[in-house]
C-alpha positions as CSV (number, residue, x, y, z in Angstrom):
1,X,143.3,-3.7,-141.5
2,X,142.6,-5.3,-145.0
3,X,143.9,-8.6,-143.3
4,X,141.7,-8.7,-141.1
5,X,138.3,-7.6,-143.0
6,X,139.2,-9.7,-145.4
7,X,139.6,-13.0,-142.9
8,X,135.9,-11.4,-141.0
9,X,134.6,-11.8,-144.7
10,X,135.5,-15.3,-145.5
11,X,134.8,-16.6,-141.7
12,X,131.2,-14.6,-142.4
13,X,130.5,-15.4,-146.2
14,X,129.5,-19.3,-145.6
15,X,127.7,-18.5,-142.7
16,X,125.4,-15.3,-145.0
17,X,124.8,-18.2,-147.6
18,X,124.4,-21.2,-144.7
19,X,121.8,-18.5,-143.4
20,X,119.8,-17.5,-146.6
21,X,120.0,-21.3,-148.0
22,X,118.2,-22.3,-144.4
23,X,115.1,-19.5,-144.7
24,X,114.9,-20.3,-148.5
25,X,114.6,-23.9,-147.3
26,X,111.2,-23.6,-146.0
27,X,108.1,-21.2,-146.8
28,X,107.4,-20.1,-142.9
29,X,111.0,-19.0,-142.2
30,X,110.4,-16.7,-145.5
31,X,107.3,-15.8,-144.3
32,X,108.4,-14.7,-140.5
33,X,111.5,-12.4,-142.2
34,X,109.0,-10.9,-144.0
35,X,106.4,-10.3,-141.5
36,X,109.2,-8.6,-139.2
37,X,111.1,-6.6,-142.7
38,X,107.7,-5.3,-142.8
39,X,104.8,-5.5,-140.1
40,X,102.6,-3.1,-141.1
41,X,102.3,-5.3,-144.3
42,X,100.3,-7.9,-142.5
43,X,99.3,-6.3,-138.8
44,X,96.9,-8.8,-137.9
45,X,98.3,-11.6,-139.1
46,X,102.2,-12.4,-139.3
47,X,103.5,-8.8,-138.3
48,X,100.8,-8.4,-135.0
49,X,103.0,-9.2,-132.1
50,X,105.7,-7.0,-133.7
51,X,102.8,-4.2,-134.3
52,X,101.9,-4.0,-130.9
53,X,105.4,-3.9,-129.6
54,X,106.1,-1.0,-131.9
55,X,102.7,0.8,-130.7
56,X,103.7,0.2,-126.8
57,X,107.2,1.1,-127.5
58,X,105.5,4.5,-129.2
59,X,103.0,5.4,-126.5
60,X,105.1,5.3,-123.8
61,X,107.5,7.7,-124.7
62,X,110.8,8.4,-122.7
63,X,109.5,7.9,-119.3
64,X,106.2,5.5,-120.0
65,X,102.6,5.8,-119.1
66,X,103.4,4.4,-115.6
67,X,102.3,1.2,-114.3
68,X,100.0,-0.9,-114.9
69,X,98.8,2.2,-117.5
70,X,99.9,0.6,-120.4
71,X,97.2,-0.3,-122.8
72,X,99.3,-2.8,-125.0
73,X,100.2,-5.4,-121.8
74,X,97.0,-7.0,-123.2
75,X,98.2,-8.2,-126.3
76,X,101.9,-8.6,-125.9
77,X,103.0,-11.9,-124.7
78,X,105.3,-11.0,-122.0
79,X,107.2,-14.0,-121.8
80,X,109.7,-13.1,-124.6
81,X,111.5,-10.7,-126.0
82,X,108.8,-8.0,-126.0
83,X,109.4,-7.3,-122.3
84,X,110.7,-4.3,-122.5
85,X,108.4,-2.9,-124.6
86,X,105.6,-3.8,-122.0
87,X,107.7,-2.7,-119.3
88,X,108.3,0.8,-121.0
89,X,104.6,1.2,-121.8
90,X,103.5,0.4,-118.3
């Protein structure tokens, strides 16, 4: 068990400091892990789309407000990964 934790650590080491050299690298990349460690920080600015997920994720509860209900499909862009969240609210 150490043998292998310890090989998953040295394969995954370079690619933690690869990672954190790359969003040091430039300002935005620091700026968009930010906006998502935190939305609410920024919720018109950097952390909106993620705000709005989180509020149509939140009002539609286990079952969602049924279709074409949802009050969030407005400001969501639909086209990416916050599909589910559009498709649970409504």
């Amino acid at each position: 068990m150490e043998l292998a934790c310890s090989a998953l650590l040295r394969c995954l080491a370079p690619l933690a400091a690869a990672g954190g050299l790359l969003i040091l690298s430039a300002p935005y990349r620091l700026q968009r892990l930010t906006g998502f460690l935190n939305p609410w920080e920024d919720p018109f600015g950097t952390g909106y789309q993620l705000t709005q997920a989180l509020i149509a994720f939140g009002r539609g509860h286990w079952l969602g407000v049924g279709l074409g209900n949802s009050v969030q499909k407005q400001f969501l862009s639909a086209r990416s990964a916050y599909r589910l969240c559009v498709c649970r609210a409504g």
